[in-house]
N, C-alpha and C positions, 0 to 999 in steps of 0.2 A: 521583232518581226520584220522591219525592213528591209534587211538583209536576203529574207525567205521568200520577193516576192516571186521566186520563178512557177509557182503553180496555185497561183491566184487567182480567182474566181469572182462574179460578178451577183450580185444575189436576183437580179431580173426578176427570171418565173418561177423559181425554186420555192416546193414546198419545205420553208425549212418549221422542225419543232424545236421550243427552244427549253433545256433546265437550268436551275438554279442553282452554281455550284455552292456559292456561299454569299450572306448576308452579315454584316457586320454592321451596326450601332456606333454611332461616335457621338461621345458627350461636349459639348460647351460649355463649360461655366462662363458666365458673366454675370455683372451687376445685378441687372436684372433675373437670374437664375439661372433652370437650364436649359441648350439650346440644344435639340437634340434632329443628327443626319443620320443617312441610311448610303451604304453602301451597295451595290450588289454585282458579284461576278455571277455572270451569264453565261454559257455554252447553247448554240444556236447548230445544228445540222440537218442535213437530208436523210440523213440514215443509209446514203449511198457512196459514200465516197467524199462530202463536202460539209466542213465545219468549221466553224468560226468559234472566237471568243470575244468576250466585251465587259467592261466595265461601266457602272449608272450609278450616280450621286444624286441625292436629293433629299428633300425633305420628309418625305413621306417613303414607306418601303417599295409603293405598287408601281410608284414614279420612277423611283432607282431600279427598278426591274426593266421596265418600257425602256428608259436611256439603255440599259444593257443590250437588250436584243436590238437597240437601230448601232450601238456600237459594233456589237457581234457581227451585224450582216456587214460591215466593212471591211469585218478581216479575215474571212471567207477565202480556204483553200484547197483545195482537188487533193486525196489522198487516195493512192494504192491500193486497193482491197481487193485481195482475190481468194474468192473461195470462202469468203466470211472472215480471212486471215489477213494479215500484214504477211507482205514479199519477205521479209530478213527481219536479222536482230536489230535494235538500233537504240543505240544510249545517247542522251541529250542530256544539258545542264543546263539549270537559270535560277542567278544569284546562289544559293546554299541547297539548292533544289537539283537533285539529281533522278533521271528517270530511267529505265530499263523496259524495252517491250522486246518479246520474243512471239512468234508465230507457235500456233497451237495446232493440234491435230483438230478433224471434226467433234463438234458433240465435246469439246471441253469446258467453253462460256468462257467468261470476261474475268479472269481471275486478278482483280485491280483493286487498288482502294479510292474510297471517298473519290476524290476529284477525277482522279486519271481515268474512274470507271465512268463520269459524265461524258467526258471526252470521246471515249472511246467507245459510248454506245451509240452518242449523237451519231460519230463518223460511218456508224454500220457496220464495224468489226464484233462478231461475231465469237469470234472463239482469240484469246490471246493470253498471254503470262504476261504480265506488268507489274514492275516493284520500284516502288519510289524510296528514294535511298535520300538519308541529309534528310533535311526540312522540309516539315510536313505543313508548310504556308500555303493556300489553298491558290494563292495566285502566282507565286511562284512553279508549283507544281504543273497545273493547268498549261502556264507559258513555255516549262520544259517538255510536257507532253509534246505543245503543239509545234517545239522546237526538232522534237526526234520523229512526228509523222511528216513535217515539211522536208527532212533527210530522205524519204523513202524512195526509191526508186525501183520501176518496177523492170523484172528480168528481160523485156526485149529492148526497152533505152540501153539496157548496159552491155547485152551482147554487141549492140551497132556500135558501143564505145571502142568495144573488145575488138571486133571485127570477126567474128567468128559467126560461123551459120545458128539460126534459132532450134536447129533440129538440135546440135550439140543441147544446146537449156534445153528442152525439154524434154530430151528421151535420155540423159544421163551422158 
């Protein structure tokens, strides 16, 4: 994620809500028996445009929850959404995790699985095609998500790259 951080966002006054992508249990054996942690990945957004991820360690489940959402709100970034959609196609990869979103007509929904669908309803996208390809590691997956919306850019940034009038992008 540090490489991504050019549309990074500050959590202030945002209402953000946050889900629970995944919880995972970790055992300890020792001497004395067993010693048992709680992991949990978190997704944290506005439902506008702005979402974070986070990870929480702890002893207890409801603990490693709280750590996740004050994680999430630290990595909180401004994402493209127009129209309920993503601007373009856009494939990302993290570790063995491979992700695919493409822009959707109206009135399609969130056609994603498990994690990428957390992701992607936190961020406010609305109608999208998403397929996670490779390894279906809830945290890998999550981190390629948020690797292919930090890519996004939306069509008037790249006309002023282009150098070409905004009439050309918008009327064809």
């Amino acid at each position: 994620m540090s490489k991504l951080n050019v549309n990074r966002v500050k959590a202030g006054d945002l209402e953000l809500k946050d889900k629970v992508v995944a919880i995972n249990r970790v055992v300890k054996t020792t001497k004395g028996g067993r010693a048992f942690s709680f992991s949990a990945l978190v997704v944290v957004g506005n439902g506008n445009g702005v979402v974070g991820h986070g990870l929480g360690k702890a002893k207890e489940v409801q603990e490693a929850i709280t750590k996740g959402i004050e994680d999430a709100k630290k990595n909180l970034i401004k994402v493209p959404v127009m129209k309920g959609t993503i601007p373009h196609d856009q494939y990302a990869k993290e570790g063995a995790s491979k992700v695919l979103i493409k822009p959707a007509a109206h009135g399609t929904g969130v056609i994603a699985g498990g994690s990428m669908r957390a992701v992607l309803e936190s961020v406010g996208v609305t109608d999208v095609l998403a397929k996670s390809l490779g390894s279906a590691n809830p945290h890998n997956v999550v981190k390629a998500t948020f690797k292919a919306l930090a890519l996004l850019r939306e069509p008037i940034s790249i006309s002023k790259t282009r150098s070409i009038g905004l009439k050309k992008v918008f009327n064809g």
